[in-house]
N, C-alpha and C positions, 0 to 999 in steps of 0.2 A: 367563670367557665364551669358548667356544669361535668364533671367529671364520670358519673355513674349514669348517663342517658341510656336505655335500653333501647335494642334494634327493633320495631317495630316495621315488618313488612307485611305486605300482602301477601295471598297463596301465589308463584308464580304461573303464566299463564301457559306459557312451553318451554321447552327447553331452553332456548337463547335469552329468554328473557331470566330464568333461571340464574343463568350464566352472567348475566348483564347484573342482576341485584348484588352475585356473590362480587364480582369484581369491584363495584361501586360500596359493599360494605368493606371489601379488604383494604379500598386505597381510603376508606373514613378510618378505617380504626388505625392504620399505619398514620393518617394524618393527627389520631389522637393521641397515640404515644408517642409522635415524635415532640409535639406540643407539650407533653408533660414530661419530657425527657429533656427539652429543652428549659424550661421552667425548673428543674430539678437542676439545671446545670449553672442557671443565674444563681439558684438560693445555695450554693455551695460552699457561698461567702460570708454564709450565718454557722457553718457548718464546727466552729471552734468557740460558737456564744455558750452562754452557761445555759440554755434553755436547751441545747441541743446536741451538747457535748457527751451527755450520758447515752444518748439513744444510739450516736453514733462509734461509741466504744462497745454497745451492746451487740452492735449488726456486726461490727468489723471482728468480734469474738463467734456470733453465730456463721459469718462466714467466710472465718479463717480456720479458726480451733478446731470449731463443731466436724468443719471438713476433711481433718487431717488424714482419718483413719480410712475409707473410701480411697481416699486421694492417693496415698501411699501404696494400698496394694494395686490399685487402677498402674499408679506410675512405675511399679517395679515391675508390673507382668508386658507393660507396653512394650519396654525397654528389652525386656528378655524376646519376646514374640520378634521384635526387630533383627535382634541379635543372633538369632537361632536359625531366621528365614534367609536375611540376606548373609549367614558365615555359612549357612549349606550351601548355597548356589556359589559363594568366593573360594570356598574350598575346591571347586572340580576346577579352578583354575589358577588351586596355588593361589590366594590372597587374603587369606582368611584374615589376614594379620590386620587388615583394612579395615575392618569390621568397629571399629571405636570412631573411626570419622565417619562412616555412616551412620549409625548410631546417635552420636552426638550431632550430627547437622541434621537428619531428621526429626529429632526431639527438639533440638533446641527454635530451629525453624519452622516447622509447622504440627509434630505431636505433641507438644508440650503444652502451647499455648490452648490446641483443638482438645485435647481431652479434658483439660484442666476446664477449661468452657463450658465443655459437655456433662462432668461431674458440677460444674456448682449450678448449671442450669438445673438438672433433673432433681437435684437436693435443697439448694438455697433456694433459688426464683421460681421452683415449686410451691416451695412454705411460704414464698412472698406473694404469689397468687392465690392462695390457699385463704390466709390471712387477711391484704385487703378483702377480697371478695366476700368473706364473714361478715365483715365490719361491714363491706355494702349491701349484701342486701338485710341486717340489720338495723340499716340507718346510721348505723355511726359516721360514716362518713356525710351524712346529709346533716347530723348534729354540728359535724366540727365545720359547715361551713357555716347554721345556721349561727354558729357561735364568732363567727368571723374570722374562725383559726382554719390560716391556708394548709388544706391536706398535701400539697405537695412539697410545700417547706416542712409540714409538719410528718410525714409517711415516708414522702417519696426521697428526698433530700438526703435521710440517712442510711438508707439501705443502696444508693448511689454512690457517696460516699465512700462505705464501706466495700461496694464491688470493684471500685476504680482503684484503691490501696490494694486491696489485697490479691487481685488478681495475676497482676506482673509478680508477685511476693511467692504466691500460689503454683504459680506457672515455673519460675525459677525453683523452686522444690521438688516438682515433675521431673524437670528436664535433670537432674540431680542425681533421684532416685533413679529413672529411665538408664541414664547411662551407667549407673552403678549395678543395675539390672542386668545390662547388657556384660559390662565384665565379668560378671556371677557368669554366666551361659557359656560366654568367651573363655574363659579360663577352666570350666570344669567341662564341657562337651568337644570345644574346637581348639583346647591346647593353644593360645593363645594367650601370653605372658600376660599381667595387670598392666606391667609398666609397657609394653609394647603397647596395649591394647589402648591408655591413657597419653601416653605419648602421641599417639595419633590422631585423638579423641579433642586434645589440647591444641595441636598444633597445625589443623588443617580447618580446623571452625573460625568463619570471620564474624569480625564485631557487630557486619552490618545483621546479620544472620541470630545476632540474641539483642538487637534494638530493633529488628523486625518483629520478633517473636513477642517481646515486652512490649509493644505498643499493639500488635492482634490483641493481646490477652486485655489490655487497656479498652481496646474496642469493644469485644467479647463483654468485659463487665458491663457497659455501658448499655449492648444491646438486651443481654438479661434484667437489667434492673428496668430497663424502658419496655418491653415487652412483657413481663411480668407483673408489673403495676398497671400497665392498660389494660392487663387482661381483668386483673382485681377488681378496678374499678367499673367495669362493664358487666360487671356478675348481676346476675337476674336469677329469679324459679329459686330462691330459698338455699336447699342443700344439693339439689340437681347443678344449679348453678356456680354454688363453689367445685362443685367436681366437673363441670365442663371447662372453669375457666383455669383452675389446675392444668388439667388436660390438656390445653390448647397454646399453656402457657409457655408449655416442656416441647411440642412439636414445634410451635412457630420459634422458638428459641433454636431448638436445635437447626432446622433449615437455613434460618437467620446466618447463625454462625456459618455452619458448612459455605454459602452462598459470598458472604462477607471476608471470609477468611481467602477464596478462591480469588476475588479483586482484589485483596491486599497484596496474593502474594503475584499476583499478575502485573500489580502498578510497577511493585519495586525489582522485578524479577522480570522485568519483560525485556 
């Protein structure tokens, strides 16, 4: 499988046909990542050999660790903004106190897993499109096929790896920070005790609601590392090219999730 083929089109002729090429390149290149996101998912079972072991402690440090500090203020201002918006409006009706189970089932349901997504897209599966796409249009990755070593066992494999671990890992640290965010807010602007605020925060959140949340964020890595590696590998035009497939890596990621995340929470929530 040739991994790095570049789109070659015509000038379009009008408008619809314009339209016809763009839609017929979106559903090749959705058909190329899924192919290498699926190949990525067979070689997952090489993913503990000694040949592959190191790369995959390396990725799971660049995107876990590298992500903390991002992650952490992203996740305490979520939690506060939540906190602050819906205790002004429960306040004019006497409820302020509610304000921890809102909080918590919104983070832990759908803000925790959507932002955490949306920070390692724009940072990690940035630097992962950034990265292949050097390598291709340098040739390296035409090297490592002429050399018989599979680029997706050997590229793709470990940066899969490492999004599918540490993203429910990632996500449960959001959703952590977010409601400790939210008690910060609660307790110094809406007078709103800790332990009231955590007592409700505990005991009105269901299980199913942080195994929905741990499997989005399971999704979410899944589609970052498959959309950021197709885009790598399709890199063309030199250094134009690494910065278009950058680019392209962070939007179609982020639509992805939003998009993804909307059917998830529809299948189990309907």
């Amino acid at each position: 499988m040739v991994l790095h083929e570049p789109d070659h089109f015509e000038p379009p002729l009008n408008f619809f046909a314009a339209l016809g090429r763009r839609i017929l390149l979106a559903c090749r290149n959705t058909g190329r990542g899924t192919v290498i996101l699926l190949q990525a998912i067979w070689a997952l079972r090489f993913m503990l050999s000694r040949r592959n072991r190191r790369e995959v402690l390396m990725q799971l440090f660049v995107t876990g660790i590298k992500s903390l500090g991002v992650l952490t203020v992203v996740a305490m201002f979520t939690g506060m903004i939540l906190a602050l918006q819906t205790g002004l409006e429960l306040r004019r009706y006497g409820q302020e106190v509610n304000i921890g189970t809102l909080v918590c089932t919104s983070m832990v349901r759908e803000m925790g897993p959507f932002m955490t997504a949306l920070v390692i897209a724009a940072s990690v599966g940035s630097a992962i499109a950034a990265q292949l796409a050097t390598m291709t249009v340098s040739e390296e990755i035409a090297a490592l096929e002429v050399m018989s070593i599979d680029p997706v066992r050997f590229l793709v494999m470990p940066r899969l790896a490492a999004l599918l671990i540490m993203m429910p890992m990632l996500t449960v640290y959001t959703n952590i920070l977010g409601v400790v965010g939210g008690a910060i807010v609660g307790w110094t602007q809406l007078d709103v005790p800790m332990s009231a605020y955590f007592d409700n925060a505990i005991q009105y959140v269901r299980n199913k609601d942080l195994y929905v949340g741990l499997f989005k964020a399971a999704v979410f890595g899944a589609i970052i590392a498959g959309v950021a590696c197709q885009q790598g590998f399709q890199a063309t035009e030199g250094a134009v090219g690494v910065g278009i497939a950058t680019r392209r890596s962070v939007v179609i990621s982020f639509l992805t999730i939003l998009a993804v995340g909307y059917m998830i929470t529809r299948l189990f929530y309907a």
